[in-house]
C-alpha positions in Angstrom: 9.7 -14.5 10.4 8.4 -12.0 7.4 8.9 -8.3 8.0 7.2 -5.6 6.0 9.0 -2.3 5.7 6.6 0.9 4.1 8.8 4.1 2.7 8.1 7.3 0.3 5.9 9.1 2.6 6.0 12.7 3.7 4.8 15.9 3.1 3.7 17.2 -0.2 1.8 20.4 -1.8 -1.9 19.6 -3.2 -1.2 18.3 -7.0 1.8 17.0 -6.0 2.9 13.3 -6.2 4.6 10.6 -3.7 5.7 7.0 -4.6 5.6 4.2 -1.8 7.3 1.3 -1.7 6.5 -1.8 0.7 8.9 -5.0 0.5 8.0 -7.7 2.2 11.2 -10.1 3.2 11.6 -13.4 5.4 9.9 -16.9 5.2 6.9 -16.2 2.2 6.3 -19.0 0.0 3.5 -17.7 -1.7 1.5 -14.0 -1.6 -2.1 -14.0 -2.8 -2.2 -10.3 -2.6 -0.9 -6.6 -1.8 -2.7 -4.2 -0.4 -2.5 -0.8 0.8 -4.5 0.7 3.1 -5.1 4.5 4.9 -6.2 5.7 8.4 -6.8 9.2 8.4 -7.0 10.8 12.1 -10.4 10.2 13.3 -11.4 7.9 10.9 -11.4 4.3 10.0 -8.6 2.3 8.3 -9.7 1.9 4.5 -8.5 -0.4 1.6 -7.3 1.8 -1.2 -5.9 -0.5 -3.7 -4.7 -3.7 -4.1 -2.6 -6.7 -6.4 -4.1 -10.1 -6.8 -1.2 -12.7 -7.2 -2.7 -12.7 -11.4 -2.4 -9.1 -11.7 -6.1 -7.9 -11.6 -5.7 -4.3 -9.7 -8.7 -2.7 -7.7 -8.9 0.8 -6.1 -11.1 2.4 -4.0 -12.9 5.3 -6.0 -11.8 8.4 -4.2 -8.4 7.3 -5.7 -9.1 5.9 -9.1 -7.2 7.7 -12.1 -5.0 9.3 -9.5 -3.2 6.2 -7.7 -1.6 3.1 -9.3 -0.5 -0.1 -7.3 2.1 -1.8 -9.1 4.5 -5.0 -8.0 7.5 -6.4 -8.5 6.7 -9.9 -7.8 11.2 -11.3 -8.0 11.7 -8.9 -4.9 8.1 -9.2 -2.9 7.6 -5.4 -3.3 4.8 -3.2 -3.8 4.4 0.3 -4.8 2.0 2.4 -4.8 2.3 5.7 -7.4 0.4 8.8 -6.0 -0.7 11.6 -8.4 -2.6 14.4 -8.0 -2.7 14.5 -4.3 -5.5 16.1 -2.3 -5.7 17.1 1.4 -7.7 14.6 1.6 -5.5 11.9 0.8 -3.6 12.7 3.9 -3.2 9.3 6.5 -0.8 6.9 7.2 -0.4 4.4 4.6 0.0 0.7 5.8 1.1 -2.2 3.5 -0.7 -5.5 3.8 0.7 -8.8 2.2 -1.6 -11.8 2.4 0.3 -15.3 2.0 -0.4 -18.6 2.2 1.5 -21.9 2.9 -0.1 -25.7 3.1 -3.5 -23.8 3.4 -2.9 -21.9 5.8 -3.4 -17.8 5.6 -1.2 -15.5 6.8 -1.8 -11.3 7.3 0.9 -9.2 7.4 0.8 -5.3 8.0 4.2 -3.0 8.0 4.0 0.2 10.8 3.0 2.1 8.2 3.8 5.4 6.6 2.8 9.3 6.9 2.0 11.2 4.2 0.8 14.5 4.5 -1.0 16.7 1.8 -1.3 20.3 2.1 0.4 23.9 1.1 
């Protein structure tokens, strides 16, 4: 059984910053990725950045220059560094790990984590 366990949100002024951490424990063999994604109320859940299991980083652009997803691969955690926060940037955050084992492809989500942006 994997769990996935999000933390670091809460409530910050515009400009501030947040870190989030997601670690992922249990039976993984092998993750292909980490991702984190944001539903804001009302709107759809959206990818904002993500870890390939070589490294390569992507971001969606409303973030880019402002967030940076970063792993530690010995204890199956992400994090996600948050500067320069906007209103807009307010949603829960959910962790995804994507894993594999004899070629099969498993999707894991944690419950997720508020943060809130405003003064």
């Amino acid at each position: 059984q994997v769990q996935v366990v999000e933390s670091g949100g809460g409530w910050v002024q515009p400009g501030g910053s947040l870190r989030l951490s997601c670690a992922a424990s249990g039976s993984i063999v092998s993750i292909n990725a980490m991702r984190w994604y944001r539903q804001a109320p009302g709107k759809q859940r959206e990818r904002v950045a993500a870890i390939i299991s070589g490294g390569t980083t992507s971001y969606t652009d409303s973030v880019k220059g402002r967030f940076t997803i970063s792993r530690d691969s010995a204890k199956n955690t992400v994090y996600l560094q948050m500067n320069s926060l906007k209103p807009e940037d307010t949603a829960v955050y959910y962790c995804n790990i994507l894993s594999s084992a004899a070629g099969i492809v498993y999707d894991y989500w944690g419950q997720g984590t508020q943060v809130t942006v405003s003064s």
